[in-house]
C-alpha distance (Angstrom), angle and dihedral (degrees) to the residues before:
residue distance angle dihedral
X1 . . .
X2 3.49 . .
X3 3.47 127.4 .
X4 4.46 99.4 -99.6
X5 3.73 100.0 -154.0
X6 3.60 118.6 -160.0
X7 4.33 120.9 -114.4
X8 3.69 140.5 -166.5
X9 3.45 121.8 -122.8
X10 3.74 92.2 -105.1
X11 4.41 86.1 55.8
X12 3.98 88.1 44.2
X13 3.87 89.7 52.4
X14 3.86 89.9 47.6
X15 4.32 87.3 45.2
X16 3.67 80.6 59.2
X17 3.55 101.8 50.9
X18 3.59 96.7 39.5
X19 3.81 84.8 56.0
X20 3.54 93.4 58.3
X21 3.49 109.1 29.0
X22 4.38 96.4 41.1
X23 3.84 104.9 29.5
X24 3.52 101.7 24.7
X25 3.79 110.5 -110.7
X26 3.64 108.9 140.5
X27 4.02 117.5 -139.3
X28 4.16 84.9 -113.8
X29 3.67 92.4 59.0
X30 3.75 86.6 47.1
X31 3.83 96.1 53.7
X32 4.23 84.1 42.9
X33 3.74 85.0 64.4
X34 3.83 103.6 38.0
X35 3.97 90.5 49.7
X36 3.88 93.2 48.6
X37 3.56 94.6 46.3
X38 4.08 85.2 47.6
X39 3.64 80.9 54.3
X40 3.56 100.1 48.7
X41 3.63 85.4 49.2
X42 3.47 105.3 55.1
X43 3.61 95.1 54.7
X44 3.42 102.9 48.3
X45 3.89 91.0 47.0
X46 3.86 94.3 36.6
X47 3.72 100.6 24.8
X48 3.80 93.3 156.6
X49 3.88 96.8 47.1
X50 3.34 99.8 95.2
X51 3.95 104.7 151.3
X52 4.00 98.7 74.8
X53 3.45 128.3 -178.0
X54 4.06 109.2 -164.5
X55 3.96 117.7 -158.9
X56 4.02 115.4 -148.8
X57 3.52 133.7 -165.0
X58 3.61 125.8 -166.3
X59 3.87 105.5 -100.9
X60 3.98 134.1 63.1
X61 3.56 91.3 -62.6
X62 4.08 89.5 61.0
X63 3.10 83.9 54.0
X64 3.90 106.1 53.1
X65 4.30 78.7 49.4
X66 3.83 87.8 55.2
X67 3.97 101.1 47.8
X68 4.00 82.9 42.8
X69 3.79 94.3 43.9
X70 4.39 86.8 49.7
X71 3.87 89.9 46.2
X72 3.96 88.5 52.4
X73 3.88 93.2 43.2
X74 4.32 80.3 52.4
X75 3.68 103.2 48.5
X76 4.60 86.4 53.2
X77 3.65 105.1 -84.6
X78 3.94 123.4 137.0
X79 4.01 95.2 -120.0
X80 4.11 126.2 -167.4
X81 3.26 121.3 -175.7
X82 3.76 129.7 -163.4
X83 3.85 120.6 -169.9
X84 3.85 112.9 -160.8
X85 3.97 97.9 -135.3
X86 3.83 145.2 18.9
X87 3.98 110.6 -56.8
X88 3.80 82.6 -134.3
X89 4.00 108.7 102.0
X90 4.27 90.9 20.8
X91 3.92 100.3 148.2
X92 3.81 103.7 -98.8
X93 4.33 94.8 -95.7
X94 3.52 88.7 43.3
X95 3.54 88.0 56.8
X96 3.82 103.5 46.5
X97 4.17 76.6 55.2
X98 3.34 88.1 68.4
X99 3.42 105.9 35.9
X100 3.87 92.4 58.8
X101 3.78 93.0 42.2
X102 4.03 90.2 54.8
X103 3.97 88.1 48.9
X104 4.21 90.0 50.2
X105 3.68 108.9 98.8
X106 3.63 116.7 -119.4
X107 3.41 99.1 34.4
X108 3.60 128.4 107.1
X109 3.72 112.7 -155.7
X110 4.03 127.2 -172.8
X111 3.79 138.6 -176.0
X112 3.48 113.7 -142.6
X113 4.17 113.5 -163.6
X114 4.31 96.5 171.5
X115 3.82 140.3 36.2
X116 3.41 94.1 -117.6
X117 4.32 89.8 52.6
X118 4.29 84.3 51.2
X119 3.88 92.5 49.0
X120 3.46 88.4 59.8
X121 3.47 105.6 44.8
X122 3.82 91.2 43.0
X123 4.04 79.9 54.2
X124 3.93 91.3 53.3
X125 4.02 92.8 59.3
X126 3.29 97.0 51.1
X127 3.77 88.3 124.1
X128 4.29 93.7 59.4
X129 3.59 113.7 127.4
X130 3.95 90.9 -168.2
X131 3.97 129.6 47.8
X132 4.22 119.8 -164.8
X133 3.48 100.4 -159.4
X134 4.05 106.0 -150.1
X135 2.85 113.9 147.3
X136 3.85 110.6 118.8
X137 4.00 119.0 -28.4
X138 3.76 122.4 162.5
X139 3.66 103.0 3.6
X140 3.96 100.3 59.2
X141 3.52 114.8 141.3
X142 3.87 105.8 -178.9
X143 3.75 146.3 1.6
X144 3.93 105.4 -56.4
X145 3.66 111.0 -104.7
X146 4.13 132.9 -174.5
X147 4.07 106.6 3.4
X148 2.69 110.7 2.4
X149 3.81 102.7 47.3
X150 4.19 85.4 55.2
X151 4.15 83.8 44.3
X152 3.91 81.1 55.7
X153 3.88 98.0 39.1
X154 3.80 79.7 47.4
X155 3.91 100.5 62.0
X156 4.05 88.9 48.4
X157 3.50 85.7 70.7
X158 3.95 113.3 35.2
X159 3.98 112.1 89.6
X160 3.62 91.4 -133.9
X161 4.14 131.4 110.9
X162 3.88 108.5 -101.2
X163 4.24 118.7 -151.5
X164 3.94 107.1 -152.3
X165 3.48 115.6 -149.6
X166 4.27 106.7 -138.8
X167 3.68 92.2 -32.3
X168 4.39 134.5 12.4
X169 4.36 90.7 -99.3
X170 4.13 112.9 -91.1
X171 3.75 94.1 22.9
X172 4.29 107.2 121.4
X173 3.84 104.2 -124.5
X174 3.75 84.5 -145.1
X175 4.33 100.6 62.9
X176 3.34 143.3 56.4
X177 4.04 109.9 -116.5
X178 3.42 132.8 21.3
X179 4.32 128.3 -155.1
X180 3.88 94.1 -168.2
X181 3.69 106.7 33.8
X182 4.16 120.7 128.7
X183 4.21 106.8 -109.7
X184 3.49 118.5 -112.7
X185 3.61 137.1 -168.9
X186 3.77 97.0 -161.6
X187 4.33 131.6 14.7
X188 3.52 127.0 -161.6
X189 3.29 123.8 -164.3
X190 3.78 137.6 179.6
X191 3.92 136.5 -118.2
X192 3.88 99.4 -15.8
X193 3.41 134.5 -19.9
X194 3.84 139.3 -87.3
X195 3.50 134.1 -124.6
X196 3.86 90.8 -99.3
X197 4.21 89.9 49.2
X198 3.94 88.6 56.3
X199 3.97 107.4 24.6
X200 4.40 92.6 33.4
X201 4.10 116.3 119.1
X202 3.52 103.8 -162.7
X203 3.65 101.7 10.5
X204 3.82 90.2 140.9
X205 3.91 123.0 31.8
X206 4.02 84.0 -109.8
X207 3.56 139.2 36.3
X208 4.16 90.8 -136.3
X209 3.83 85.2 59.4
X210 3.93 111.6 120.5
X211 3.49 110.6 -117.9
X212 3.97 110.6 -175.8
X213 4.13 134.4 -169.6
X214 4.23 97.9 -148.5
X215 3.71 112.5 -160.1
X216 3.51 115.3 -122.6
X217 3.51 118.6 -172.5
X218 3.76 100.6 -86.3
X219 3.96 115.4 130.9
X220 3.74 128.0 -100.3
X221 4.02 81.4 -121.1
X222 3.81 97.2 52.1
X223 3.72 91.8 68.6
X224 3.73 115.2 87.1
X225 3.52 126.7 168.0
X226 3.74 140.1 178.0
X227 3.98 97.6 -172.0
X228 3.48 97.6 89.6
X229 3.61 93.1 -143.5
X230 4.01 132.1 118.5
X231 3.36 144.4 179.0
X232 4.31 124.1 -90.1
X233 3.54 91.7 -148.5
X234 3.88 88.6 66.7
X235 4.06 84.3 69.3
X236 3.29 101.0 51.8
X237 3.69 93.8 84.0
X238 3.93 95.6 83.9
X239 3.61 84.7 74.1
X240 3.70 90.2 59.3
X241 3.62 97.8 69.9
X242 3.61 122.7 96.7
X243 3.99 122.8 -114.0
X244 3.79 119.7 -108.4
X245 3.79 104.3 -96.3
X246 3.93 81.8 -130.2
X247 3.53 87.4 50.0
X248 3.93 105.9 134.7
X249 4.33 131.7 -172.6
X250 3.67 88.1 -88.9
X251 3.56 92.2 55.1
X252 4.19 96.5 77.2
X253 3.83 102.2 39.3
X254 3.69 144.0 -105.6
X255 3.58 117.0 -78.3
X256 3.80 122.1 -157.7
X257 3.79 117.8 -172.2
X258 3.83 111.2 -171.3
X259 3.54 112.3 -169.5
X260 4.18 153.3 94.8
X261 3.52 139.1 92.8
X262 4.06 136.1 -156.5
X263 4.06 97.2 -61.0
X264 3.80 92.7 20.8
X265 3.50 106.4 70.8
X266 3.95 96.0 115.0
X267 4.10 84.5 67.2
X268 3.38 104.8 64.1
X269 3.68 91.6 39.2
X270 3.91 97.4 56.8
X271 3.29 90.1 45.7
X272 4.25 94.7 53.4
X273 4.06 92.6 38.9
X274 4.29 83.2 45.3
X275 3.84 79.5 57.7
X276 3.74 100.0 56.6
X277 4.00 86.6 34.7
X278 3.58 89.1 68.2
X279 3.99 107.6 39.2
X280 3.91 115.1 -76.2
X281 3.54 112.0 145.0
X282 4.07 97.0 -144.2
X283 3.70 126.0 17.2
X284 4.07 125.6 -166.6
X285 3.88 110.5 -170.8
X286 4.52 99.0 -160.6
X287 3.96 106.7 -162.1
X288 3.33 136.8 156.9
X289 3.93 110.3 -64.9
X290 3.48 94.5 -132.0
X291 4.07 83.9 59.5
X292 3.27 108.8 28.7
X293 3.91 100.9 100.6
X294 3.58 85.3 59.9
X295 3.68 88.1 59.7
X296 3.53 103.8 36.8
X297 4.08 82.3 58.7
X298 3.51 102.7 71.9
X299 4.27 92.0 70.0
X300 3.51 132.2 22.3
X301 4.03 86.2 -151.4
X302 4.11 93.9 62.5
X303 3.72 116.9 97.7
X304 3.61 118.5 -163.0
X305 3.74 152.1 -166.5
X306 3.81 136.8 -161.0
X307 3.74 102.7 -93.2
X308 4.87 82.4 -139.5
X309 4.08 73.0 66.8
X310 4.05 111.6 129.5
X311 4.07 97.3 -90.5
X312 3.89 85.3 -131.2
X313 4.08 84.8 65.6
X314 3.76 97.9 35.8
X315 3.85 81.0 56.9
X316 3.85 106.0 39.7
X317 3.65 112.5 121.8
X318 3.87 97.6 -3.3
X319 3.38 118.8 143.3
X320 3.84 98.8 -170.4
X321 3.84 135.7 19.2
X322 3.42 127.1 -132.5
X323 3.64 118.2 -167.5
X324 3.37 146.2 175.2
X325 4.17 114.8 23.0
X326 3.78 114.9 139.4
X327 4.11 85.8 -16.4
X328 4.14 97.2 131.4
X329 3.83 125.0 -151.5
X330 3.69 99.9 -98.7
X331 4.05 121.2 132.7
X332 3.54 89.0 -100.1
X333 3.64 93.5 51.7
X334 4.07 92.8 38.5
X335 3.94 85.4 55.0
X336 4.60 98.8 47.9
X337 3.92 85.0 36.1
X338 4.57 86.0 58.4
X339 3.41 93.0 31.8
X340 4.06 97.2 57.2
X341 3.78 93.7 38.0
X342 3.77 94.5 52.2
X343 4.02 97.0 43.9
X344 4.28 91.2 40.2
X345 3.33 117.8 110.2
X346 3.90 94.9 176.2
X347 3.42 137.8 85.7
X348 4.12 107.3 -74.3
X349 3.92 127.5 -145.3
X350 3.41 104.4 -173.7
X351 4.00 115.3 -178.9
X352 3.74 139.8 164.9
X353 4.05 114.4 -3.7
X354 3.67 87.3 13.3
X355 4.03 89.0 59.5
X356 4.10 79.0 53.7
X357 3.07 98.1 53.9
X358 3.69 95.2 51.1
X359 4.04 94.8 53.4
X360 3.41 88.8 61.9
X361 3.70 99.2 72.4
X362 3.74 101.7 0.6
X363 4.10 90.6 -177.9
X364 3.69 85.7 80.9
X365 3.34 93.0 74.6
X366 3.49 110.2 69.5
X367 3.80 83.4 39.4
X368 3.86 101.3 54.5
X369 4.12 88.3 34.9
X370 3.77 89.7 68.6
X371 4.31 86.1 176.0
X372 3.74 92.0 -56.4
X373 3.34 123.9 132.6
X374 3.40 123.0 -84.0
X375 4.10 138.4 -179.9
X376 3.75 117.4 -165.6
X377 4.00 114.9 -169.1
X378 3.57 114.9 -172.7
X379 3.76 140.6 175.9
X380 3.54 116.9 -133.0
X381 4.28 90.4 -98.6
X382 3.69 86.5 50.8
X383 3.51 105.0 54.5
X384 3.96 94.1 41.4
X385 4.15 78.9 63.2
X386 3.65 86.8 41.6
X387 4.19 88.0 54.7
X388 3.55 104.1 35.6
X389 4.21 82.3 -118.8
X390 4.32 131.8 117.7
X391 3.09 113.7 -97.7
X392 4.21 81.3 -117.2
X393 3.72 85.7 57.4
X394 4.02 95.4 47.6
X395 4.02 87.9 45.8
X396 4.16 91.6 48.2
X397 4.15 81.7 49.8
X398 3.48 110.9 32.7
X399 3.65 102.9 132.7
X400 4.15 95.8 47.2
X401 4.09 87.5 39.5
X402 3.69 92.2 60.5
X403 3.52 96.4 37.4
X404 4.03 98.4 49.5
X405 3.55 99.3 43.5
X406 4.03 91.4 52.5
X407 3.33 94.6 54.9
X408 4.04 95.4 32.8
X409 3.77 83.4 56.3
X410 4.14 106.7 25.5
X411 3.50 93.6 -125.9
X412 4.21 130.5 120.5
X413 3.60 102.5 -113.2
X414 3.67 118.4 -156.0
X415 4.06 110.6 -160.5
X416 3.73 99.5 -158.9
X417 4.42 112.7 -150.2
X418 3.64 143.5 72.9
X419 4.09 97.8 -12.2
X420 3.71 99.0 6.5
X421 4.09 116.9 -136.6
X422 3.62 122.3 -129.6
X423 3.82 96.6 -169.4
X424 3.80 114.6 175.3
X425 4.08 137.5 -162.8
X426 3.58 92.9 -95.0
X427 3.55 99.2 57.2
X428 3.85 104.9 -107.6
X429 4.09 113.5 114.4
X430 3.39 127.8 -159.3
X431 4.06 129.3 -143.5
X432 3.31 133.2 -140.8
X433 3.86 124.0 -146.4
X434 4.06 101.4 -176.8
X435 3.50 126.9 71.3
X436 4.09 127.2 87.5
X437 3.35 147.1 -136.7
X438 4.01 92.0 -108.3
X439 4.13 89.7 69.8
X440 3.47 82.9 65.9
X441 3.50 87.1 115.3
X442 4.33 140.2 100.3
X443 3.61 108.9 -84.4
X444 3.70 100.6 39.3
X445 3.37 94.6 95.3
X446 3.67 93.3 54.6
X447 3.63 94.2 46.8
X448 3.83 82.3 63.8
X449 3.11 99.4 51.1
X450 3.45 97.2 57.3
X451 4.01 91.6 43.5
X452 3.60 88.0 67.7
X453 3.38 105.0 39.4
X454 4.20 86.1 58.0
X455 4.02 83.4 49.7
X456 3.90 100.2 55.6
X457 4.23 82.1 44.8
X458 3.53 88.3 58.1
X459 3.69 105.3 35.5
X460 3.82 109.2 36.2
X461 3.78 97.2 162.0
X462 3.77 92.5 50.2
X463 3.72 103.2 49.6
X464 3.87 92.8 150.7
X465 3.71 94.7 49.3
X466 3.63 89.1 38.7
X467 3.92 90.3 61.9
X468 3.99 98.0 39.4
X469 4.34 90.9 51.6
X470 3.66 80.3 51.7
X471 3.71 101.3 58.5
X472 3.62 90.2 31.9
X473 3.94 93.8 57.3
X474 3.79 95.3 40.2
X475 3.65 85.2 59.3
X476 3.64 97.0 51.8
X477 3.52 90.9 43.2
X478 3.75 81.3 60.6
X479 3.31 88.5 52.6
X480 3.70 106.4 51.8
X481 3.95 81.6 44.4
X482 3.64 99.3 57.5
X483 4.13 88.1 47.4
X484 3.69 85.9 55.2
X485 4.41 106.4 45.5
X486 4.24 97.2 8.5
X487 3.54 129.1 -111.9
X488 3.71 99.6 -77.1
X489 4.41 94.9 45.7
X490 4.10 95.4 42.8
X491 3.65 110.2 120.5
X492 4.24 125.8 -159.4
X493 3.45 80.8 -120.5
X494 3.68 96.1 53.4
X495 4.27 80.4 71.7
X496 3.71 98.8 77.9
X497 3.52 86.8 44.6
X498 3.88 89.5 62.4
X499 3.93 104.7 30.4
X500 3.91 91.2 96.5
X501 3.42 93.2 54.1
X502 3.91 89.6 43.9
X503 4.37 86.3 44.6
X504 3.74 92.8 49.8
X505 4.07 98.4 48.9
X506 3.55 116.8 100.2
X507 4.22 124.2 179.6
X508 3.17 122.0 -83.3
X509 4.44 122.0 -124.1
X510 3.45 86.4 -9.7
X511 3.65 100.0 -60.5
X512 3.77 119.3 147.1
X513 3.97 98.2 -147.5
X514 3.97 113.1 -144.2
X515 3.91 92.3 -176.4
X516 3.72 128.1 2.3
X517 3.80 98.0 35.4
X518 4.40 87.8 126.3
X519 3.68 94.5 36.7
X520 4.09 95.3 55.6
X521 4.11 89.6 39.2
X522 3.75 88.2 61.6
X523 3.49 99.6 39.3
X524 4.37 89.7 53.1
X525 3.41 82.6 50.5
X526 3.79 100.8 53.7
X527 3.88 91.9 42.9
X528 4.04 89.9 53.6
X529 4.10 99.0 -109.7
């Protein structure tokens, strides 16, 4: 898959024109295929809704609702449609939108001009079991006034699942939050997603709420954008090819996770058995001597080696270095933890005391880095140590944190939280859109680091990819975990339990799937499609 970079609304307005104007895509063939895929949407999310009540404002996004609400009316459902204004000044595609959906049998289709006209309508579908929401998506301009502010205040109120067309109606495609936005229990969106899509907390009244990016016709060329920023799902494809059949062991790396400490055994060990979860063909966990049995214990697959071993032995063979799970800060630790870095010529993950270690004289770095590769993944705490910042400051800058301390330091920095960053040396930073309140939870974090660790063994010539298919897929793992034991029972371990299912999905009709993506696998599978 391609790489789905991330626009403003100014770049998606400009993807838009380019489509028409350079490669001859005309905006009415766009809103044709927005509004079908809306369409197709709706009733394979919603299949039993079939009274549907479709809310249009007078711009393109009206228009996407219109073709979608005509398709609906089409495939059997009983379709009203309410357009917030006169039909008198529509933009001329808009227009024919409306004229065929008024002609389409089954639908019933009103103009509303007042308040007082939309109170009543809304009043008359009181008995609709599906609301489109479009009204206005990516091209609002201001606070919503008149209708369709009270169409807005409206859906806060009703009971009833709401489908928003590009973006829930008043939310600013280009920011993070919204106070005044229309609710929705499902978005789709068109061609790639904007900075609200990727970056939004609460865009959808849930985080297991499918959010979806529908292709639309527009060209690979047509979309331009100066954010740097793209989409982890895009990676996840390299785990979609199938092995050699003369693949061997040696074939997917060496993993060597160096880590725990009396009391922290359980790191080290989620991180190694995350490893072999997730594809590595050989995994050594290194740990304290004195511990390691403890370690070793958890899988029958794990080899091992005193982490007092020579470094030269702890290191032979290895094809990526795992460090820091469980390890502690002690002298001892302080020592092995210099001593690896220094000799490794591998790429490095380094994680949790590791990341500790490393704020405490951050000069080493650049030093013990020496141009090799190295993958920093810190919590929110451990970064703000990393920076020299509060964790208040870090949270109020979390984008321009990541990104300036990657490329100050020429590492791949991966800011773990609510829409984890994948920033790398170069500048560009991916985002990931999986992941769940439920994995809130000690051991996670190790469970990622060992996920990508097994990644860069298996893809060496992708190392970026490699690291963004990791986050992505420990996130949907996540994800398909939390449907399975709940938010509050969901266990770090409970990951490597659902990674296959998380390797083996693929998107559905072409849809890349933002949010949702474990939550609609399960329920196809459930009804028997």
């Amino acid at each position: 898959m391609e790489t789905m970079q991330i626009l403003t609304a100014e770049e998606m307005s400009a993807c838009d024109r380019l489509t028409s104007e350079q490669f001859g895509v005309s905006m009415s063939q766009l809103m044709e295929a927005a509004g079908r895929a809306v369409a197709q949407f709706a009733q394979r999310c919603f299949p039993d809704k079939t009274r549907i009540l479709v809310l249009c404002g007078r711009g393109h996004n009206g228009g996407d609702g219109m073709v979608a609400a005509r398709e609906l009316a089409l495939a059997g459902n009983a379709v009203s449609v309410v357009l917030l204004g006169e039909e008198a000044g529509l933009r001329a595609e808009v227009r024919n939108c409306w004229h065929a959906l008024v002609s389409t049998p089954g639908v019933v289709a009103s103009a509303c001009r007042t308040q007082d006209e939309l109170g009543s309508l809304l009043a008359s579908n009181g008995d609709a079991e599906l609301i489109v929401d479009a009204i206005v998506g990516t091209g609002l301009q201001a606070a919503l006034r008149g209708t369709p502010a009270l169409a807005v205040e409206w859906l806060g109120r009703v009971n009833v699942p709401v489908l928003a067309v590009d973006l829930p109606s008043g939310w600013d495609a280009d920011t993070a939050s919204a106070e005044s936005a229309a609710p929705a229990d499902a978005v789709v969106t068109f061609t790639a997603p904007k900075l609200a899509h990727a970056l939004g907390s609460g865009l959808t009244r849930r985080w297991s709420n499918p959010v979806i990016v529908a292709p639309i016709g527009s060209p690979r060329e047509a979309v331009r954008s100066q954010t740097q920023l793209h989409w982890t799902g895009s990676a996840k494809s390299i785990f979609e090819k199938p092995r050699a059949a003369n693949a061997h062991k040696g074939s997917f790396g060496h993993v060597l996770v160096a880590g725990g400490s009396a009391g922290k055994t359980g790191a080290v060990a989620m991180a190694a058995m995350a490893a072999m979860r997730t594809g590595a063909g050989l995994v050594t966990a290194a740990a304290p001597a004195a511990v390691l049995d403890s370690v070793t214990g958890f899988a029958p697959e794990m080899m091992s080696l005193p982490l007092e071993s020579d470094v030269a032995a702890l290191l032979e063979r290895k094809t990526v270095l795992a460090i820091g799970p469980g390890m502690g800060t002690s002298v001892a630790a302080r020592r092995i933890f210099r001593e690896l870095l220094e000799a490794c010529t591998v790429p490095v993950v380094i994680d949790a005391d590791g990341l500790n270690l490393l704020a405490q004289d951050l000069s080493q770095l650049s030093a013990m880095r020496g141009g090799k590769q190295w993958i920093l993944t810190p919590h929110p705490g451990e970064m703000a140590r990393l920076a020299g910042i509060s964790v208040a400051e870090l949270e109020a800058n979390r984008l321009a944190t990541a990104r300036g301390f990657a490329s100050q330091h020429q590492v791949t920095l991966i800011l773990k939280g609510h829409r984890t960053l994948v920033a790398h040396p170069d500048g560009s930073v991916a985002v990931n859109t999986t992941g769940n309140p439920g994995m809130a939870k000690g051991g996670s974090g190790d469970v990622l680091t060992g996920m990508v660790a097994a990644a860069l063994a298996q893809f060496p010539a992708k190392p970026k990819d490699a690291v963004e298919a990791a986050v992505h897929l420990h996130g949907l793992a996540g994800d398909f975990a939390a449907g399975q034991w709940g938010e509050h029972s969901l266990l770090a371990t409970d990951l490597l339990h659902s990674l296959p299912e998380a390797i083996r999905l693929r998107n559905a009709d072409g849809w890349s799937w933002l949010q949702g993506a474990a939550q609609y696998a399960v329920q196809q599978r459930e009804s028997g499609l």
